[in-house]
C-alpha positions as CSV (number, residue, x, y, z in Angstrom):
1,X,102.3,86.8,116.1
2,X,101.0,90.6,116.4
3,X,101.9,93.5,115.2
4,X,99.2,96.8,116.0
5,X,96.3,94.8,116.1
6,X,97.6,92.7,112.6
7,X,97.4,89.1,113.4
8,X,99.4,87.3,111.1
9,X,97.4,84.0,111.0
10,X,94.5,86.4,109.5
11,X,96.0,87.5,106.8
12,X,98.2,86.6,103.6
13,X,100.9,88.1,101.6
14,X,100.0,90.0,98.5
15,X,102.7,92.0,97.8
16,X,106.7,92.6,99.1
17,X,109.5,94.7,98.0
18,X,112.5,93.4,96.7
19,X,114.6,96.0,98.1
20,X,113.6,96.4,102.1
21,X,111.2,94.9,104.8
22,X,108.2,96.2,103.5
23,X,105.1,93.7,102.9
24,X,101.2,94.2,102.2
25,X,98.9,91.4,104.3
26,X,95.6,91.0,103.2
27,X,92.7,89.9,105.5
28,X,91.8,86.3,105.2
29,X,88.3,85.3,104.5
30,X,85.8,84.7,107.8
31,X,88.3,86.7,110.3
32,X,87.9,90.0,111.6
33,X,90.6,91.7,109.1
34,X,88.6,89.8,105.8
35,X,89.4,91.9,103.1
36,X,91.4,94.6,104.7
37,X,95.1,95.2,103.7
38,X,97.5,96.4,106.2
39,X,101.1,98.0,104.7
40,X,103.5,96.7,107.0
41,X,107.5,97.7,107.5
42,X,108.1,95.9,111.0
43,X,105.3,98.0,112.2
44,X,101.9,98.4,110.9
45,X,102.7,101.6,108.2
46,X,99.0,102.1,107.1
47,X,95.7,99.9,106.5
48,X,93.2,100.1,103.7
49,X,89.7,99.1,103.9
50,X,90.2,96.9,100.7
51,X,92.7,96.2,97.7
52,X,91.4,98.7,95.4
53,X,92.0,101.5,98.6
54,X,95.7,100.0,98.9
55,X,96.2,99.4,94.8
56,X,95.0,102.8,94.3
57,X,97.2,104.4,96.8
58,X,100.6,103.0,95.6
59,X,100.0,104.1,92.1
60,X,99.6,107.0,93.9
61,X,102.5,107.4,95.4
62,X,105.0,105.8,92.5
63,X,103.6,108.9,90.4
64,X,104.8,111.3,93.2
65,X,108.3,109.1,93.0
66,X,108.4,109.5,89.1
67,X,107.9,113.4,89.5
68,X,110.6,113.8,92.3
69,X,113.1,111.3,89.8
70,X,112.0,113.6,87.5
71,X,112.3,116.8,89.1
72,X,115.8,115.7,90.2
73,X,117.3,113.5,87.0
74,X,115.4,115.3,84.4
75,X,113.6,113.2,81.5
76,X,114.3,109.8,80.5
77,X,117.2,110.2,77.7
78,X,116.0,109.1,74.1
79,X,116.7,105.9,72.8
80,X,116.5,104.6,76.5
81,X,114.1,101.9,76.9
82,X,111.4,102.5,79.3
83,X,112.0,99.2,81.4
84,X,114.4,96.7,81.2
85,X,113.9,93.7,82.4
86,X,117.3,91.3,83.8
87,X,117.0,89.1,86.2
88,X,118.9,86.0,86.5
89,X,116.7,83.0,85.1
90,X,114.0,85.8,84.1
91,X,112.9,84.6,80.6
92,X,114.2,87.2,77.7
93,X,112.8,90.6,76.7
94,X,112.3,91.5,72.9
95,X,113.1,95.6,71.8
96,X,109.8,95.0,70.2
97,X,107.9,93.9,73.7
98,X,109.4,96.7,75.7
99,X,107.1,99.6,76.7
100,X,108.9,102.9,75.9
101,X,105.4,105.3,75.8
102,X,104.9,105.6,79.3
């Protein structure tokens, strides 16, 4: 299977979204993508040359999504902590582990 030039038997998963279709493939070793990651969202979205390109761009653009949520909700209320963490079978969070600095 193909997608713009991304074979799939060339590359592996190294990252996915919980939340829609999206899916970074990394280039398997001794194949014409090695290294390379490719964003895809059914179609190829964007490719990087390596990790560190990709890694580096999506911090990028989750501080551009924490300036619009800004920008739009105003700043996190106090005594809200910074992440919480529930997932079902997730194991449990202590106040005292919880980042609320960021």
């Amino acid at each position: 299977m193909a997608a713009d030039g991304v074979i799939a038997a060339d590359h592996f998963p190294v990252a996915a979204s919980l939340e829609s279709i999206d899916v970074a493939l990394m280039g398997k070793p001794d194949t014409p993508a090695e290294g390379t990651v490719s964003w895809v969202r059914g179609e190829v979205i964007e490719r990087y040359d390596d990790f560190l390109d990709y890694y580096l761009t999506m911090m990028e653009l989750n501080k551009l999504d924490i300036a619009r949520l800004r920008r739009d909700f105003g700043p996190k209320p106090e005594g809200i902590p910074h992440a919480i963490i529930d997932r079902p079978g997730s194991p449990p969070v202590f106040e005292d582990a919880r980042r609320d600095d960021l």
